[in-house]
C-alpha positions as CSV (number, residue, x, y, z in Angstrom):
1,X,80.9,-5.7,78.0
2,X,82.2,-8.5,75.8
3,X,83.7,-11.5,77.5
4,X,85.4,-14.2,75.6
5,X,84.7,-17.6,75.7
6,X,87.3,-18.1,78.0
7,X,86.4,-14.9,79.9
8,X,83.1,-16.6,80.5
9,X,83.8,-20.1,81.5
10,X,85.8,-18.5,84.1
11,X,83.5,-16.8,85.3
12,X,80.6,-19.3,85.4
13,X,82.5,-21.7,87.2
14,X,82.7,-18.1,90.2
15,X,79.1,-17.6,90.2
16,X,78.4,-21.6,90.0
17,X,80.1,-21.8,93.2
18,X,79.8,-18.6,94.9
19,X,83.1,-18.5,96.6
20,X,86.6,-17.2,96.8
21,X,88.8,-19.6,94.8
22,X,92.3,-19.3,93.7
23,X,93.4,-20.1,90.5
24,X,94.1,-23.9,91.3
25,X,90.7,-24.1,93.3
26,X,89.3,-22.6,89.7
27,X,91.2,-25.5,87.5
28,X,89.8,-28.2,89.9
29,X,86.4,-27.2,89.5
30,X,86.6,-26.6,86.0
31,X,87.2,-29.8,84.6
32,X,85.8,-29.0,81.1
33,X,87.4,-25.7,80.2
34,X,89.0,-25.0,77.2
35,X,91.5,-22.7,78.6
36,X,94.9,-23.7,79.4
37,X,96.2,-24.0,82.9
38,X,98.9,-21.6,82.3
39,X,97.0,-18.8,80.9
40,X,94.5,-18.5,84.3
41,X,96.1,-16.1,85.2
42,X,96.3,-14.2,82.4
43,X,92.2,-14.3,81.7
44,X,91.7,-13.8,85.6
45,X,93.8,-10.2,84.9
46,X,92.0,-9.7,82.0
47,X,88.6,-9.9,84.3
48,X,89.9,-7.8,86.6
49,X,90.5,-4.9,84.1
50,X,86.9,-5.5,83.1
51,X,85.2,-5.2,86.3
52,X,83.9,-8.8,86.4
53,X,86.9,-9.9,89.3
54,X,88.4,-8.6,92.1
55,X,91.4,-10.1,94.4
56,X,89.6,-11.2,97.8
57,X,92.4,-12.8,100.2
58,X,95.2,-15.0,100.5
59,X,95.4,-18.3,101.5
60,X,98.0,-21.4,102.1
61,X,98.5,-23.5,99.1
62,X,100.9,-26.3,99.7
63,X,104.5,-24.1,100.4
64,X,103.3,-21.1,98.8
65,X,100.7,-18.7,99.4
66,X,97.9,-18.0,96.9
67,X,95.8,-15.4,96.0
68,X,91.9,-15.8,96.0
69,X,89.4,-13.8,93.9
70,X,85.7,-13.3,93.5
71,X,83.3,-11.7,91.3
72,X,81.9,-8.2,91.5
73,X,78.9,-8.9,89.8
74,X,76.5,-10.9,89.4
75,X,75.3,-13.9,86.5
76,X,72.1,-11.6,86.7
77,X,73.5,-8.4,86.0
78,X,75.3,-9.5,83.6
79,X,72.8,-10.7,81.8
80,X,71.2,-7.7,81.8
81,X,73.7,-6.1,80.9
82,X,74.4,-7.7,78.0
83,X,70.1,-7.6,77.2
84,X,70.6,-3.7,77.9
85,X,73.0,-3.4,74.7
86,X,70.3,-4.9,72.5
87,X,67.3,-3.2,74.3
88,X,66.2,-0.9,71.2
89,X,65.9,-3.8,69.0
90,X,63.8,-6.7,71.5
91,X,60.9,-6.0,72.4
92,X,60.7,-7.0,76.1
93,X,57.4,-9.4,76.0
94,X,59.6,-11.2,73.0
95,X,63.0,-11.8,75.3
96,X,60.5,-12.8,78.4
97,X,58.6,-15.4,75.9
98,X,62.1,-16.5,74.8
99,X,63.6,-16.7,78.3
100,X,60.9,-19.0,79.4
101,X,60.4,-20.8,76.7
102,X,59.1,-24.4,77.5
103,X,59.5,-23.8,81.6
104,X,57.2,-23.8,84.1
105,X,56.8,-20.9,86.6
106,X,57.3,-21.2,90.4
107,X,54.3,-19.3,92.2
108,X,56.5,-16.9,94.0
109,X,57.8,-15.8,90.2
110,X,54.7,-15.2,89.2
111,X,53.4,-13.1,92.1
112,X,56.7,-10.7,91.8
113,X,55.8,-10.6,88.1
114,X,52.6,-9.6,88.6
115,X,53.8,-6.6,91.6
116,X,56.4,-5.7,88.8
117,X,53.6,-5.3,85.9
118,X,51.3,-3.4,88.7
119,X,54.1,-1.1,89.4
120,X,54.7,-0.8,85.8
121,X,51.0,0.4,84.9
122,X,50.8,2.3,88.1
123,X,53.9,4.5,87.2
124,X,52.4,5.0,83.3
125,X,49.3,6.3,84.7
C-alpha cells in the first residue's frame, strides 16, 4: 500500500521510537516534518484506515486527556511489502546486491543467510 510522504514521516518517527506516542509526543519528536501540526490528526486517521496505526491507550496531557497510538506493523514488513509489488520485475540477487550496497555484513547476518540459502536449495530439491 502507498503511503504519502507525510504518511511515511509519521510513521518513521513510530518505528524510530518504538512506542505509544500521542499526537504532541509525535510533533516533539518530529522536529523535521513537513506536515503541519494541525493536520496530525488527519494523516494519523488516514493510517489507521490503512492498517499501518492502531489507537493504544490514553494518557494525561496537561488538563486534557490524550490518545496514544502505535503501529501494527512493522518498518520490515513494510518494506517487503512494498518489494512484494515489484517482485515480478527484480530479480532477488539484484534487490539483495542493491540493499547492501557498500555495507559490511555482521557475522550473525551472514550465518542466517547462509541457513536461509540451505533451506532454500533443500526445499528445490
Amino acid at each position: 500500500m502507498y503511503l504519502t510522504q507525510s504518511e511515511m514521516e509519521i510513521m518513521q518517527t513510530y518505528w524510530k521510537y518504538n512506542k505509544p506516542m500521542s499526537l504532541s509526543e509525535l510533533i516533539e519528536a518530529s522536529p523535521e516534518r513537513t506536515w503541519k501540526d494541525r493536520s496530525g490528526f488527519s494523516i494519523i486517521n488516514n493510517l489507521i484506515k490503512k492498517g499501518f496505526l492502531k489507537e493504544e491507550s490514553y494518557i494525561h496531557s496537561g488538563k486534557t486527556i490524550a490518545r496514544t497510538f502505535s503501529p501494527i506493523i512493522s518498518c520490515t514488513e513494510y518494506m517487503i511489502s512494498q518489494w512484494g509489488d515489484y517482485s515480478g520485475n527484480i530479480k532477488f540477487s539484484q534487490l539483495f546486491a542493491g540493499l547492501l550496497g557498500n555495507k559490511k555484513m555482521e557475522p550473525d547476518d551472514i550465518r542466517e543467510l547462509d541457513k536461509l540459502i540451505a533451506k532454500n536449495k533443500k526445499d528445490l530439491k
